[in-house]
N, C-alpha and C positions, 0 to 999 in steps of 0.2 A: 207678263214677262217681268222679272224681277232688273232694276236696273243692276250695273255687276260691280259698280263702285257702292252701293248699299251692304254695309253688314252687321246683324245685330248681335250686337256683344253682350252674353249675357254674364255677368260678373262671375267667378270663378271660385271655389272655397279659398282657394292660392290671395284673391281679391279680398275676398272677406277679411280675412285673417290679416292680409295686411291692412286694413280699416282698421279692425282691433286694435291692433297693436299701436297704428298714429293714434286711434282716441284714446287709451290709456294713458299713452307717452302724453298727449296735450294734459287730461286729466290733470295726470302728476307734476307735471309743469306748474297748472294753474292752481291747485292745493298747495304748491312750494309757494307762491308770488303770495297767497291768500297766510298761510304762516307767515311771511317775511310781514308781508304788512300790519299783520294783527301784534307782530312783537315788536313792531316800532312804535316808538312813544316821542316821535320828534312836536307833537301838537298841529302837526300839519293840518290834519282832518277838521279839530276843531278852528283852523284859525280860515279852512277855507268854504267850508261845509254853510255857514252862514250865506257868503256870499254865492254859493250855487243855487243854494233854495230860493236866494231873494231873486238872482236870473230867471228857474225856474217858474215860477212862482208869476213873474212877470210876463212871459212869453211863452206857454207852455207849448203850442203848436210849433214855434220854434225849434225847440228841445226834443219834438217827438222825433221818436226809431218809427217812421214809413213803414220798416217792415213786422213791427209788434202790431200783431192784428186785436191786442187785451183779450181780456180772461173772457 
């Protein structure tokens, strides 16, 4: 006997389509922020990019993403 608060939802083309749609939108979100940043020339990168490597670099178990399982 099936309990009757159990239902299994299977996603819907209506579902899909709207997945699509948010992942494209984030997509072109994140290509807009990736242009914005590649045409700024304020030297931020180089003046900080040192001091993240040396963090890095020092503590790397620290710095890891748990959820990157690597290549």
């Amino acid at each position: 006997m099936k309990p009757a608060n159990r239902k299994s939802k299977r996603p819907t083309v209506s579902d899909r389509e709207h997945e699509d749609k948010n992942r494209v939108r984030n997509n072109q979100k994140a290509a807009e922020m990736i242009r914005q940043w590649m045409a700024t020339d304020d030297g931020y990168d180089e003046r900080v990019w040192p001091i993240l490597e040396v963090e890095l670099r020092r503590d790397p178990i620290r710095h890891h993403d748990p959820d990157d399982s690597g290549p």
